[in-house]
C-alpha positions in Angstrom: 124.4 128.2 101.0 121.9 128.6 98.3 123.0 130.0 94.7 121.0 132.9 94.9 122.2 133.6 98.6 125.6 133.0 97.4 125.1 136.0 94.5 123.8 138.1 96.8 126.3 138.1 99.3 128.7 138.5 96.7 126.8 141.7 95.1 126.7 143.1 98.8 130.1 142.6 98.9 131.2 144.6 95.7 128.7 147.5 96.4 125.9 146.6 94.2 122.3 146.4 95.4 120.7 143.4 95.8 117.8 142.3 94.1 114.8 140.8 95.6 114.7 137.8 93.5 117.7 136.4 91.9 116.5 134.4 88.7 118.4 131.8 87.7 117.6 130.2 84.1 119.0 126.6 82.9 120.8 126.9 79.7 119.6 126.1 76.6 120.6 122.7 74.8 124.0 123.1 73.1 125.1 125.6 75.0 127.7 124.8 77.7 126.8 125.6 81.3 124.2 124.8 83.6 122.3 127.8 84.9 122.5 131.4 83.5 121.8 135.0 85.1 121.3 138.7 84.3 121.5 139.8 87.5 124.3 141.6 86.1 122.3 143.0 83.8 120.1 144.4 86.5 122.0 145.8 88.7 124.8 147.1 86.6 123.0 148.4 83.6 126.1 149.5 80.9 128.2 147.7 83.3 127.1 144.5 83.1 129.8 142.8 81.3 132.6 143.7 84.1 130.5 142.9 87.1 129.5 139.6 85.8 133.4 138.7 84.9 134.0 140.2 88.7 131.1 137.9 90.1 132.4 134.5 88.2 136.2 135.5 89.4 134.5 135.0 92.7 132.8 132.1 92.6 134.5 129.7 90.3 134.7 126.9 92.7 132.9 128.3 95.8 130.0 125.9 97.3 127.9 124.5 94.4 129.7 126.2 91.7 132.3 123.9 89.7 133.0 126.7 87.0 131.6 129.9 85.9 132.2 132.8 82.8 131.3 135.9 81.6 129.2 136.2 78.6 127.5 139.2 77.6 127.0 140.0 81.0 125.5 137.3 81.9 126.9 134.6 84.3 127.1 131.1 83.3 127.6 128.8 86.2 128.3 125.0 86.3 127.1 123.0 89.1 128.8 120.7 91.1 128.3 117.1 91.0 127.5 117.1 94.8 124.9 120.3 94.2 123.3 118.1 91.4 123.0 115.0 94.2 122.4 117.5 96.9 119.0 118.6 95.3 117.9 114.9 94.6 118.2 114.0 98.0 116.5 117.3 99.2 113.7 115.8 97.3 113.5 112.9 98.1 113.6 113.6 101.6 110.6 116.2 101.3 107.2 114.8 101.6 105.0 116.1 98.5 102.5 118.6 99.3 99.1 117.5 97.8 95.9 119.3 96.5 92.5 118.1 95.3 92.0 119.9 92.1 91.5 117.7 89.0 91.2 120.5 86.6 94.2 121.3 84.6 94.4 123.5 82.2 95.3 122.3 79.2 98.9 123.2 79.2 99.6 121.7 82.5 98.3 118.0 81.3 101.4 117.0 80.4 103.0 117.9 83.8 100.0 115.3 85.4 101.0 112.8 82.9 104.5 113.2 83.7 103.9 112.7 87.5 101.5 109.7 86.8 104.6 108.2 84.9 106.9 108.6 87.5 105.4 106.9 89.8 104.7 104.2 87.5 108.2 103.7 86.6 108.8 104.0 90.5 106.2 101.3 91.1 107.6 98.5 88.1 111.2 99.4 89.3 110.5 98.5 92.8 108.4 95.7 91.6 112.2 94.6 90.0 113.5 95.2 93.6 115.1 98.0 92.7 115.7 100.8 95.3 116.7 104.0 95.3 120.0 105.0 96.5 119.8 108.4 98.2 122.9 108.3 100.9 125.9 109.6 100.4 126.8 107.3 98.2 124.4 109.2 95.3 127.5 111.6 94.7 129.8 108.6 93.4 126.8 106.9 91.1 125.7 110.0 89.8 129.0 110.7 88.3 129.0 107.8 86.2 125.2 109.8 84.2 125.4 113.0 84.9 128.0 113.4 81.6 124.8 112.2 79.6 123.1 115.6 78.8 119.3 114.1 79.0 120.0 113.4 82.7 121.8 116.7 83.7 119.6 118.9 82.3 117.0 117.4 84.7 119.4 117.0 87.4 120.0 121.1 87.1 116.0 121.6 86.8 115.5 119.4 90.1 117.7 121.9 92.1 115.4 124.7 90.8 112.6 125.7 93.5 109.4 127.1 92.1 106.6 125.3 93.7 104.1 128.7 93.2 106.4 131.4 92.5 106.5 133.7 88.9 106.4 131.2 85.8 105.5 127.8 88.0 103.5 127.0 85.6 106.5 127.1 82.5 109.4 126.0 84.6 106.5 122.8 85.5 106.5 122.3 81.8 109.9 122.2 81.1 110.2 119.9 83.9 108.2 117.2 82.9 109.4 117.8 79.0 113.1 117.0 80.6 111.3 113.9 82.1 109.7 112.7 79.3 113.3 112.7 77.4 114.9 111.2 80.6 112.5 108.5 80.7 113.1 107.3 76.9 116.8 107.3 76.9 116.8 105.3 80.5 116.4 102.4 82.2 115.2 102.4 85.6 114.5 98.4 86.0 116.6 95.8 85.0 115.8 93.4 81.8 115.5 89.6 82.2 117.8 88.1 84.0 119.8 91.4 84.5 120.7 92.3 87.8 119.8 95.2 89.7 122.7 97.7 89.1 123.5 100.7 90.6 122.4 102.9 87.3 119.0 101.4 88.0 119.3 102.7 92.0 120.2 106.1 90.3 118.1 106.2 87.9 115.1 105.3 90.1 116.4 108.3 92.8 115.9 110.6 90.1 112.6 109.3 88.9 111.1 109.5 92.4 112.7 113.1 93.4 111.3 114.6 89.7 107.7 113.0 91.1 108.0 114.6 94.6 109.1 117.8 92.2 105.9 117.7 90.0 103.7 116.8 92.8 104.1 119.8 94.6 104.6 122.5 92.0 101.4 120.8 91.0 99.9 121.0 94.8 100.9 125.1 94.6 99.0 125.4 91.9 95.7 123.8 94.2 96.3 120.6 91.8 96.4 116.9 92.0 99.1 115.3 91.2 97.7 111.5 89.7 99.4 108.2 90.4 98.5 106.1 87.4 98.4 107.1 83.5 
């Protein structure tokens, strides 16, 4: 069940109405947590702060949700390891929509660049002989990175849908900002005479699900998403 099914159901279920749109917000750096809500907020009015400590009492450890709090009213939820892998795969198995438009504004250049880079990382890794490793086995080798807070703050953006909805064009922004720090703490290819290792596999899986990611917030938007730098 999706996260913002999963609130809802959970509203319904203590009385509250339930909004059309459920937003859910990544947290910001420092901050512990993965994705943040006011649903509370909006529902509940002055009693925000008890319905969103009744909401994480019911879904610490339901579905996606390792832990969540209370704070301020809002709810703070941590995500699964298995959620995190569950979005890259959903990616990756999710042919990219595509568009013609090579006009981007101005603020959505870097989100082209970003996509362009992707696949050129994608391209040298494979090139290495470096595959991506998007079975079931993508829970186990993404525990070993997702404590690295570069990689999980993408991880969380990639389970985020927004391919045309309210703020595509923001949450496409922060995306490929996330990427850009990804890609310059990572390695995606081995070095020399190193072999391929599973970090690589991971790594790569990422790379290519944040490209399918870009390409078709990009495509909602009537854009092209480029191949090469």
């Amino acid at each position: 069940m999706e996260l913002t099914e999963l609130l809802g159901r959970h509203l319904h279920e203590l009385g509250c109405p339930v909004p059309e749109v459920i937003d859910l917000q990544p947290v910001r750096r420092g901050r512990s947590g993965d994705l943040s809500t006011a649903v509370a907020h909006r529902v509940a009015g002055a009693g925000a702060g008890q319905l969103a400590v009744r909401l994480a009492r019911r879904l610490e450890g339901v579905g996606a949700v390792a832990q969540a709090r209370a704070e301020a009213g809002y709810l703070i939820l941590t995500l699964t390891t298995t959620a995190l892998a569950t979005g890259v795969r959903q990616l990756l198995d999710t042919a990219p929509r595509r568009a013609t438009g090579t006009a981007w504004p101005a603020p959505l250049h870097p989100v082209a660049f970003a996509h362009a880079r992707c696949r050129n990382v994608a391209r040298a890794a494979r090139a290495h002989g470096v595959r991506s490793d998007p079975g079931a086995e993508l829970d186990s080798t993404l525990t070993a990175v997702v404590g690295e807070w570069h990689t999980r703050r993408l991880l969380v953006r990639l389970t985020l849908d927004r391919p045309g909805g309210t703020g595509a064009a923001v949450a496409l922004r922060d995306l490929a900002a996330c990427y850009q720090d990804f890609y310059r703490r990572t390695r995606t290819a081995p070095r020399g005479s190193e072999p391929v290792a599973s970090v690589h596999r991971t790594h790569l899986a990422v790379t290519e699900a944040t490209a399918v990611a870009l390409a078709t917030g990009l495509a909602a938007l009537g854009l092209h998403a480029p191949e090469h730098l």
